[in-house]
C-alpha positions, 0 to 999 in steps of 0.5 A, a space after each residue: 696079158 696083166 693077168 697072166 703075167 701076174 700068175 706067171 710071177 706068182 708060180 715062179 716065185 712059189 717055185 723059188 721057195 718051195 722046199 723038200 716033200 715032206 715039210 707041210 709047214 709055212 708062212 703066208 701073208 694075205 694081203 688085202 685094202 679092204 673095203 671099197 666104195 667109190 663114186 662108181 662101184 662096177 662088177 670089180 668093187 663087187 668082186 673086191 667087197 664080195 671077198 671082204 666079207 668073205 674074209 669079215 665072216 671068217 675074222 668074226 668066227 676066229 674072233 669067236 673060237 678064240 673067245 671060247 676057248 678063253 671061257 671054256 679054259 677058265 670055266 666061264 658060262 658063256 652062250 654060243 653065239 655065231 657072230 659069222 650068221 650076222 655076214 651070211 645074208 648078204 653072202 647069200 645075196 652074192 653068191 647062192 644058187 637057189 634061190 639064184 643070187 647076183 653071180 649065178 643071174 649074172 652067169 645064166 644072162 651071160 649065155 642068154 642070147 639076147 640079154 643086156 646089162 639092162 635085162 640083167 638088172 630088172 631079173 635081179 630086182 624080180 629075184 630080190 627086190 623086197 625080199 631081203 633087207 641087204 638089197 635095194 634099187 636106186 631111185 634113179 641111176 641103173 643097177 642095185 644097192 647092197 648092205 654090206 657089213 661095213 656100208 651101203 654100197 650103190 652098184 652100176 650095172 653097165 657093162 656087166 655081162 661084158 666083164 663077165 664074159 671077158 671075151 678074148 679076140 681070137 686072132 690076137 690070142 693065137 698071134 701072142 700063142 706064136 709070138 717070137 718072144 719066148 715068155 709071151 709064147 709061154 704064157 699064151 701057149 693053150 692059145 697057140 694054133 694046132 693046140 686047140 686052147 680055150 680060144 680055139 673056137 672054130 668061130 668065123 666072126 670078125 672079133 671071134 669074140 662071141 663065137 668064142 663063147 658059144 663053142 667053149 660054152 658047148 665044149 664045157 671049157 666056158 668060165 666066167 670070170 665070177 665063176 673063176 673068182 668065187 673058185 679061187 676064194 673058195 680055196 683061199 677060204 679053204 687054205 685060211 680055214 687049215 691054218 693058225 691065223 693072226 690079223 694085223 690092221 694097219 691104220 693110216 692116221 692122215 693122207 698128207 704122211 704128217 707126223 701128229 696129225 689124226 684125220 679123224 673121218 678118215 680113221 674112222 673110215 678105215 676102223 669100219 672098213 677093216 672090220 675093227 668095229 665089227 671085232 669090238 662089238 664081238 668082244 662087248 658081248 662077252 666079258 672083253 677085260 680079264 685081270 689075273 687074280 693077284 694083279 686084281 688083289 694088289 690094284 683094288 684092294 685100296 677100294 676095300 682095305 679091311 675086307 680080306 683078313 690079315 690073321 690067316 691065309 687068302 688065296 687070290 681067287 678068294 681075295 678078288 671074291 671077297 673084294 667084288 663083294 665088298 664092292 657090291 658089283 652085280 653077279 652079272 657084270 662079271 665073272 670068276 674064272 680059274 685064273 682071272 676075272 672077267 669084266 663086262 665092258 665098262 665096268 673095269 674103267 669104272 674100277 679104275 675112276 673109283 680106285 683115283 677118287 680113293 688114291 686122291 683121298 690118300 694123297 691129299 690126307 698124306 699131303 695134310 700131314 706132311 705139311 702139318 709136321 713142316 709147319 710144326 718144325 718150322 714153328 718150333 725153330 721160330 720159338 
């Protein structure tokens, strides 16, 4: 009832908003915790973790278009690099089907007549125990293992197929598809008797439950709910891959809601979580810092004074050539483009502590004279 209730606030608030034929332009927000490691992780952490990476794979693959088209504007050598390939054995773990992965054994042990939550997890260690370096079996408890991006995460298997199955008691679904209220009525009408829904399985059972399952199963109208999930986020992949995406973190400093107060763990946390890290790494392989080459000329000239001459006319891209070299910055630490400079990861914070060391140098020469010409004037008034 929870979820469809939920579907039904969903199309009715897309039907509020939606507008003349014609227009194809919107706005959407995707709203997601990110990634989740509890004491118990069951099939619903796996689903949550499972679309994470989905969204981790495509956040690192835009990361890396936008990162080549600033190279390929600025005229940068740059070699491709898939960062979304890093994410895809552990999709595949997921979601493949030959060789079958945890969401299709899961589906095929669902239709298997005498298979259990046990049996479910021994076919997964056969399949993929020692066979890829992103699953494992626990010692002790039952279930599996999975690296996934962000951490490890240990899976407890009871119950599975159950939740899969997610078996409806016929008698129930038929008694809200006829309910006197209106808007339960509607939101159980292919149950309703006469319609013949997904629920009407012709089955004699007390619960219907596994009749139900059979019947559909052989009409072709059976779902799982892994085979639901992975439909649905393949439309959203779809939908984000049409669209112009911007990513907003939000990062939550402390649990107790006190200003100035930075729980560090926690943060932590939440930076690998939310896959921040994983964005930092893509941008330490390319060149991360850019500086337009007049704000270049005008920070570090003080490091070279005499370098570019004052006599004749020097453009900014030139001035930061002859200011690199004169630096004695290695070819490959970075880079020159039509407008900026590029920068491996380091090298401007090393540009910076230099640039103090040499402003400390002039602040105190300044400082000697000045106190020198007080010192003076103080003198001769003595006199």
């Amino acid at each position: 009832m929870y979820e469809r209730m939920f579907g039904a606030l969903v199309s009715r608030i897309n039907k509020a908003m939606s507008r003349p034929e014609g227009k194809s332009t919107f706005i959407g927000v995707l709203d997601i915790a990110g990634f989740e490691i509890l004491e118990t992780n069951s099939f619903e952490q796996m689903c949550i973790n499972y679309t994470n990476e989905r969204l981790q794979q495509f956040f690192n693959r835009t990361m890396f278009v936008l990162e080549q088209e600033e190279y390929t504007r600025e005229g940068i050598e740059w070699n491709f690099i898939d960062f979304g390939m890093d994410l895809q054995p552990t999709i595949d773990l997921i979601d493949r089907t030959k060789p079958i992965g945890i969401m299709s054994c899961l589906d095929e042990e669902c239709v298997m007549p005498r298979a259990t939550d046990k049996t479910f997890t021994e076919k997964l260690h056969g399949l993929w125990a020692g066979k890829s370096d992103k699953y494992d079996v626990p010692r002790f408890a039952t279930g599996f293992i999975i690296r996934h991006y962000a951490s490890q995460v240990e899976y407890s298997t009871e119950g599975w197929l159950e939740k899969n199955k997610d078996p409806l008691n016929e008698n129930v679904t038929r008694l809200l598809g006829n309910s006197s209220e209106p808007f339960i009525a509607q939101l159980y009408a292919d149950y309703a008797a006469g319609e013949g829904g997904p629920g009407d399985s012709g089955a004699a059972t007390g619960d219907g439950a596994r009749g139900r399952v059979a019947a559909t199963l052989k009409r072709g109208a059976f779902r799982t709910v892994a085979q639901r999930h992975k439909d649905q986020l393949n439309l959203l992949m779809a939908q984000l891959g049409s669209t112009q995406p911007h990513f907003v973190r939000c990062i939550l400093p402390n649990s107790d809601k006190r200003a100035g107060l930075v729980d560090t763990p926690l943060v932590l946390d939440q930076l690998r979580c939310n896959g921040v890290l994983e964005g930092i790494r893509i941008t330490r392989q390319g060149f991360p810092n850019r500086v337009p080459f007049p704000e270049f000329r005008q920070r570090y000239e003080i490091l070279a004074p005499n370098t570019i001459p004052r006599q004749v006319f020097v453009d900014s891209k030139q001035a930061a050539s002859l200011l690199l070299g004169a630096l004695g910055m290695d070819p490959e630490r970075f880079r020159l483009g039509h407008t900026k400079v590029f920068f491996r990861a380091g090298v401007l914070a090393e540009l910076e502590e230099t640039r103090d060391v040499e402003l400390s140098k002039i602040i105190v020469q300044f400082q000697a004279v000045a106190r020198g010409a007080m010192s003076r004037s103080r003198f001769r008034r003595r006199i």
